[in-house]
C-alpha positions in Angstrom: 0.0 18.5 10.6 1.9 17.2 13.6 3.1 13.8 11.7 3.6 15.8 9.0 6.2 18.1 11.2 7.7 14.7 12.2 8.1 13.3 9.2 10.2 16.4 7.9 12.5 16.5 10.2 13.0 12.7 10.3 13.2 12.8 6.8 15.9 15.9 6.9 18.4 14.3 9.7 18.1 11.2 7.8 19.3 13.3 4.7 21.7 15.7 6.8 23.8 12.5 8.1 24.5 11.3 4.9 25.8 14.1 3.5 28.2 12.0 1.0 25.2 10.2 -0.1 23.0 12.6 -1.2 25.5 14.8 -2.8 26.4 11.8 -5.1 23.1 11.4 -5.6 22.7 14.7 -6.5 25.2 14.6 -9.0 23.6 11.9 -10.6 20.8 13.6 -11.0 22.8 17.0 -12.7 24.6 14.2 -15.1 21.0 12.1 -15.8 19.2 15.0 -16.8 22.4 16.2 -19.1 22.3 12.6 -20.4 19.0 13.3 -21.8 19.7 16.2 -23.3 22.3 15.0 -25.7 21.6 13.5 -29.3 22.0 9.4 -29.2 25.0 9.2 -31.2 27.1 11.9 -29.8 25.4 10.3 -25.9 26.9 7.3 -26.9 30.4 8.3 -27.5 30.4 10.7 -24.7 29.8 7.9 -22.6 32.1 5.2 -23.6 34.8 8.2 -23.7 33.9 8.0 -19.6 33.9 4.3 -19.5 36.5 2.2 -17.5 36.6 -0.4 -20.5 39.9 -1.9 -21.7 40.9 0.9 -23.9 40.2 4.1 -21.5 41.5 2.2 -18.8 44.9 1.8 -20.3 45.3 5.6 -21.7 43.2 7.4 -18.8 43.0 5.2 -15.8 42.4 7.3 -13.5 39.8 9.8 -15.4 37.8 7.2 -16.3 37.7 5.5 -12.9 36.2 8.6 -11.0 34.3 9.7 -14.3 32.5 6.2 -14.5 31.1 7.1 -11.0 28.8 10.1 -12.1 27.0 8.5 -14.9 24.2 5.6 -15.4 23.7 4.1 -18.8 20.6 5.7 -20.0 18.8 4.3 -16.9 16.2 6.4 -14.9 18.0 8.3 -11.6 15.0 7.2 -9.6 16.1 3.9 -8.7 18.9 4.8 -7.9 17.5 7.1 -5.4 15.7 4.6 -3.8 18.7 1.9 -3.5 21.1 4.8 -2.0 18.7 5.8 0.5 18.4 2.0 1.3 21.6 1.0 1.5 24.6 4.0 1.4 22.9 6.2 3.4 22.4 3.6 6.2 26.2 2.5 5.4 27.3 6.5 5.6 25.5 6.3 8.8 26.9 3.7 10.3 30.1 4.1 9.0 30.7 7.7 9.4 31.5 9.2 5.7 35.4 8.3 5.2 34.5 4.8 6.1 32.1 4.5 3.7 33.2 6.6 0.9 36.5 3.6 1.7 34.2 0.8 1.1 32.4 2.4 -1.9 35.5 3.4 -3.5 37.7 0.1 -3.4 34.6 -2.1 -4.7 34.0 0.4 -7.5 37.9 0.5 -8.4 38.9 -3.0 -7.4 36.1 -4.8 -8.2 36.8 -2.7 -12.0 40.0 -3.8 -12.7 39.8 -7.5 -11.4 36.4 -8.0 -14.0 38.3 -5.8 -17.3 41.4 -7.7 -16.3 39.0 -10.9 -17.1 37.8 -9.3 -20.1 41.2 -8.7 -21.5 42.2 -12.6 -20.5 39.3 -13.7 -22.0 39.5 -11.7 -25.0 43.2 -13.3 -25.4 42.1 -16.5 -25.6 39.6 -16.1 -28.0 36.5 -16.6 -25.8 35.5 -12.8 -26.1 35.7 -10.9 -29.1 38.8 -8.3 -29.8 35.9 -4.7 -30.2 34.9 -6.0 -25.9 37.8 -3.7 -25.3 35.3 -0.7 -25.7 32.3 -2.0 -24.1 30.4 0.8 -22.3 30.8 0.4 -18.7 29.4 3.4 -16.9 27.6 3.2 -13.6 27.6 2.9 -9.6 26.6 -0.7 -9.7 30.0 -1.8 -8.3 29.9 0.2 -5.7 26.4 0.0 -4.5 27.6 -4.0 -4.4 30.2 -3.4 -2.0 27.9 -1.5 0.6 25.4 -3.6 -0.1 27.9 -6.4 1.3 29.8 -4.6 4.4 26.3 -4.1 5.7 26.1 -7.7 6.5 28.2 -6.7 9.4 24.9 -4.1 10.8 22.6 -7.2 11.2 23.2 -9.0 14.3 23.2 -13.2 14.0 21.0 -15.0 12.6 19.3 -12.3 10.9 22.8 -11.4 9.1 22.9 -14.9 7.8 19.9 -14.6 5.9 20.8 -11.5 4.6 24.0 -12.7 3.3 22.9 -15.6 2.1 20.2 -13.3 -0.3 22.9 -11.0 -1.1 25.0 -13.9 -2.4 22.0 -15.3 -4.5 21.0 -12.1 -5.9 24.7 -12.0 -7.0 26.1 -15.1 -7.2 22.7 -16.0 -9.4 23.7 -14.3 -12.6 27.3 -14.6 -12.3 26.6 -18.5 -12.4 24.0 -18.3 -15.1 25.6 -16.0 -17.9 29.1 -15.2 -16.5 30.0 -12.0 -18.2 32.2 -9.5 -16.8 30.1 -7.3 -15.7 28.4 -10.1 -13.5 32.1 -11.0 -11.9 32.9 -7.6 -10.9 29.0 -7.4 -9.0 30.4 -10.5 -7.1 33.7 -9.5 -6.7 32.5 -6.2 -4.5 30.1 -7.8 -3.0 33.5 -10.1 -1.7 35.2 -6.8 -1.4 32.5 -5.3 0.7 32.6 -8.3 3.5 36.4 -8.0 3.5 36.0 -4.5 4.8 35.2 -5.9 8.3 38.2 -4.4 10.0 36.2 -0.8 9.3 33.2 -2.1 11.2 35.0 -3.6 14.3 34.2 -0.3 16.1 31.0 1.0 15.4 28.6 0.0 17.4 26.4 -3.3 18.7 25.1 -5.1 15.6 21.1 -4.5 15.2 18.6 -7.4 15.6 15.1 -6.4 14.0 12.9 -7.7 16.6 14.6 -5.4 19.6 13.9 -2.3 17.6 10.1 -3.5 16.9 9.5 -4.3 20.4 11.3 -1.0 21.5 8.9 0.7 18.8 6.1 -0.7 20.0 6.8 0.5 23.8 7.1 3.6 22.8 4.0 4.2 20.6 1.9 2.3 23.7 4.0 4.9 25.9 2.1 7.4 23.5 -1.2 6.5 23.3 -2.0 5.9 27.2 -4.2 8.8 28.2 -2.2 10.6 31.3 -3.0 10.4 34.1 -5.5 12.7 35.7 -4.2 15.0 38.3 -4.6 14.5 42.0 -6.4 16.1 43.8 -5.6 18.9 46.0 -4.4 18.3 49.5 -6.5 20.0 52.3 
């Protein structure tokens, strides 16, 4: 019952200082199960009308941009609970909210029009078709990226080498492989993300993994010594 108790409220101030976070989250949730709801033809215009492809971009730039945020492409909301409690809640965290909201927001808009201005080039030079200008492109995957790559800066050396070196390969991987659009703007926040270093200059010594196990384990030793047993009574 005790650990139980414990877990709650670690759970709840985990929650409680990420308040950005989980109230994206949330919404996500409210749109998903809406999503699901609708009849497939009229869910698939509704979303490409809220898609920052070519064609909304250039009549509705900025709907689109923030409307794009709130929606996943038919995908289940549960992954997506488990990456923002990963990776934007630790950034919120760190961060503090504006920060991170900062970071989010330029890789999901930046990172946007860098890959659709791609598109269009590509579809001007005849190595994309002329209907790629309303592809559905709904999602958080952009921004998620760019977290995912200003939390390089939360590792301390040479643990945040290896870290970046994975995030780059998870990244980097497909964009080398199959090179769509989609694939350059995943790279491009992640790029986007690690030039957001002047937002971390400030916050805090860099964690190494093996201080906080060691200071871990000190404490639960700490916790299981039996106390010791009282003296005795002076006469």
């Amino acid at each position: 019952m005790q650990y139980m108790r414990r877990f709650t409220q670690a759970a709840w101030s985990y929650v409680r200082h990420a308040p950005g976070t989980y109230l994206w989250l949330a919404a996500l949730f409210l749109t998903t199960v809406a999503m699901h709801h609708m009849d497939p033809h009229f869910e698939l215009e509704f979303l490409r009308q809220r898609s920052t492809n070519l064609h909304e971009l250039s009549t509705n730039p900025v709907r689109v941009l923030i409307a794009s945020a709130f929606w996943i492409d038919g995908s289940s909301w549960w992954p997506y609970a488990v990456l923002y409690t990963v990776f934007h809640a630790q950034a919120e965290r760190w961060l503090d909210t504006w920060r991170w909201l900062a970071v989010a927001g330029a890789a999901h808009v930046l990172a946007t029009l860098i890959s659709e201005g791609a598109l269009l080039w590509a579809i001007r030079h005849g190595h994309a078709p002329a209907t790629s200008v309303d592809t559905l492109d709904v999602g958080v995957s952009y921004a998620l990226a760019g977290v995912v790559g200003v939390l390089t800066y939360r590792l301390a050396p040479p643990w945040r080498h290896a870290y970046l070196a994975v995030v780059l390969l998870v990244y980097g991987g497909p964009l080398l492989a199959s090179r769509t659009f989609t694939d350059l703007g995943h790279f491009t926040s992640v790029l986007i993300g690690l030039a957001c270093h002047p937002l971390v200059r400030d916050r805090g010594t860099p964690l190494n993994p093996l201080t906080l196990l060691r200071k871990r384990q000190r404490s639960r030793n700490q916790e299981d010594r039996p106390p010791c047993p009282n003296p005795p009574p002076e006469r």
